[in-house]
N, C-alpha and C positions, 0 to 999 in steps of 0.2 A: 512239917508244913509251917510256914513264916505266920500266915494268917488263922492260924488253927485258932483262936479265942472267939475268933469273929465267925469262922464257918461252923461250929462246934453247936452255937444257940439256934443254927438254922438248919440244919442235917436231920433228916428223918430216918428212921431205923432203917438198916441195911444199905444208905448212903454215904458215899467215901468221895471226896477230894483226887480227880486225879490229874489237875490241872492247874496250878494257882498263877495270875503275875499281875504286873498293874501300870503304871505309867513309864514309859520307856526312861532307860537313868540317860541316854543320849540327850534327851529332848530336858531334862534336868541339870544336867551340867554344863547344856547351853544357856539356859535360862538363869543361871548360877551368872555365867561368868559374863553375859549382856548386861546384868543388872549391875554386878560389881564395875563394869567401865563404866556405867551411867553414872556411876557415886563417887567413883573416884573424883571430879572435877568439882563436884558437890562436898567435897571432905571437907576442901579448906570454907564452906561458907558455914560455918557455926557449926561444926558436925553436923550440916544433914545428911553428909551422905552415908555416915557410919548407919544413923536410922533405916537410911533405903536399903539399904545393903544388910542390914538385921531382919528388915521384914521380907527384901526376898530369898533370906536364908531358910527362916522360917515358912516361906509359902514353897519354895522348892526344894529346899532339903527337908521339910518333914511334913508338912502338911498334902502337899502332891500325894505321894507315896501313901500314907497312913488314910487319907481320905476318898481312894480312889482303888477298892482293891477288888477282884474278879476271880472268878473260880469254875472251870468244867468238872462239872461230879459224874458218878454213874449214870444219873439222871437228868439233871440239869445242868443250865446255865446260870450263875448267883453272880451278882450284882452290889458291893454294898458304897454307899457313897455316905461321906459326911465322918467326921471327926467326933465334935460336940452332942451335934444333934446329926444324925444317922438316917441311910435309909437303905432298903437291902429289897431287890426284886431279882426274881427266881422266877426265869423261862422256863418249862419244860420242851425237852428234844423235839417231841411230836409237834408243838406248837409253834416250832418255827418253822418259816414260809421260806423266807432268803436271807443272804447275807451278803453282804455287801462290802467291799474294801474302798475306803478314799485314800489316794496318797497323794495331797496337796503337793505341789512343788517344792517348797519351801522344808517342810517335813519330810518327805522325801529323799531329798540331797542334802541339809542341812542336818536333820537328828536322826537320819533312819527310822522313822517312824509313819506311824499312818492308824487310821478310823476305823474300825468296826462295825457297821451299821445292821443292827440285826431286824428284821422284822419281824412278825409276827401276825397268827390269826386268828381272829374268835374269839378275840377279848376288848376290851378297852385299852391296853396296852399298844402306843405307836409303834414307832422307833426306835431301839437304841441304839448310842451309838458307845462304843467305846473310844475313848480318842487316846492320840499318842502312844498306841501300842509298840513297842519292838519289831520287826517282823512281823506286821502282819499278815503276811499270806502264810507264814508257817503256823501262826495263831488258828488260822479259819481252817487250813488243814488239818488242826487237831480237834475242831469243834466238830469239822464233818467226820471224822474219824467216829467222835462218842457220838452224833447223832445218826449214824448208820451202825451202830451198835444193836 
């Protein structure tokens, strides 16, 4: 498991990981390579474009990825977002209502990617959505898989 440190502190007894993934690397290695022609023309004015191009190495080579990671268990659906300061929400199967796929245009034909939108009922909890996923229709085919478990 790539993410095993992070689902490890939220796994309750006889819950297992059988799902992990997190923002599509298509939709990263465009955003990579958009921002590096943005800085290229910016190089020659005082190195700013080495800076722009450092921070969006940083937001989509490592940041993306590390701060956006997702997991179907036995039981659940786990959520954790955030790097520094964290934040990790856990749907249970019964409590979802629908699910929902956006696939923007742009994401779509451009990174192969596409949204998540899970609902839910009978909590304070709205929406969520996962964005940028891989395939997501083979995503939601694996969620309705464990939530018809």
């Amino acid at each position: 498991m790539k993410y095993e440190k992070i689902w490890n502190k939220t796994l309750s007894s006889g819950e297992k990981v059988e799902y992990e993934f997190s923002i599509g690397n298509r939709y990263i290695k465009f955003g990579l390579i958009v921002w590096g022609i943005i800085s290229l023309p910016l190089l020659f004015a005082a190195g700013f474009g080495i800076l722009i191009f450092l921070i969006a190495l940083f937001y989509y080579g490592f940041y993306l990825k590390v701060a956006n990671d997702y997991a179907f268990t036995n039981k659940r659906v786990l959520i954790h977002r955030g790097w520094l300061s964290t934040h990790t929400t856990s749907i249970d199967y019964p409590k979802i209502t629908d699910v929902h796929i956006q696939e923007p245009f742009f994401d779509r034909v451009i990174t192969h990617t596409g949204h998540i939108a899970i609902n839910t009922a009978g909590t304070t909890l709205h929406e969520v959505i996962l964005k940028h996923i891989e395939s997501p229709y083979e995503v939601k085919k694996k969620l309705d898989s464990f939530k018809d478990r």
